[in-house]
N, C-alpha and C positions, 0 to 999 in steps of 0.2 A: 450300400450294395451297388454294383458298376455289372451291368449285365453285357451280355455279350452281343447285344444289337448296340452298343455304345449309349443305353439309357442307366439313370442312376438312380436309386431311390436312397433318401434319409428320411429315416422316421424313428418311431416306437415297434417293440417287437410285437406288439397288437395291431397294429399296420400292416408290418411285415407277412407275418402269419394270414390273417388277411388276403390280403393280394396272394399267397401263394395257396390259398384255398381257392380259392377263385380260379385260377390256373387249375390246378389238378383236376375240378370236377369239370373241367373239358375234356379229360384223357379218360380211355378205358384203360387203360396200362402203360406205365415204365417199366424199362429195363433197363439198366447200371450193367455196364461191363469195366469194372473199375481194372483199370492199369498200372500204377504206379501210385503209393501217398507216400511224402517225404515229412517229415516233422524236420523246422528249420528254426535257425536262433540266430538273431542281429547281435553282436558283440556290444558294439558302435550306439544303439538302440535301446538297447536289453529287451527285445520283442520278438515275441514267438509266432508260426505261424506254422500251418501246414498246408503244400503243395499238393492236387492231385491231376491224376491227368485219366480223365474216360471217357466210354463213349456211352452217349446216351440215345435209346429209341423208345420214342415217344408213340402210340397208339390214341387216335381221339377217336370219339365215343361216335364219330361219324364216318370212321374206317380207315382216314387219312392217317400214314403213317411216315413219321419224321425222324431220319438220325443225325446226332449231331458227335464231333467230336469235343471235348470241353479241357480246357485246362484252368483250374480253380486256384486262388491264394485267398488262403481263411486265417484271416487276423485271430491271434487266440490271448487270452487273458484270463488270469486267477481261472483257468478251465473252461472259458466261456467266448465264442465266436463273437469276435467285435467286429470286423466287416469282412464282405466276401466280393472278390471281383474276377469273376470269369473272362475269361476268353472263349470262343469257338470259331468251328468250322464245316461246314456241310460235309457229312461224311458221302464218300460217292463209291460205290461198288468198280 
């Protein structure tokens, strides 16, 4: 995973999962405003992936509330997400 503060993690999906519980129960809520997902195929590669592009706001459980805009590429395999590397950007009103 390549997050979008330019940090990386490799691990196990028990890891993964993990850390991303950890994360959520700081939030009172998200909200997905999904924009666009493209399902894409490398010729060259033979490797699938899909594109999306939203916006996310974050609510923590301390009232502070965060949006971000995100653009995601999710490696995909026999059905199953092999890595995800975001982009973002401060959405700004």
């Amino acid at each position: 995973m390549t997050f979008s503060n330019g940090s990386h993690f490799v691990g196990p999906r028990d890891s993964a999962m993990a850390m991303a519980k950890k994360y959520r129960d700081s939030l009172a809520s998200v909200k997905i405003d999904m924009e666009v997902w493209v399902p894409v195929h490398s010729d060259d590669k033979n490797e699938d992936a899909v594109l999306a592009w939203y916006k996310e706001t974050d609510t923590y459980k301390n009232g502070k509330v965060d949006s971000m805009y995100y653009h995601d590429i999710n490696g995909v395999k026999d059905g199953k997400i092999t890595f995800i590397s975001t982009l973002g950007r401060k959405y700004k009103k």
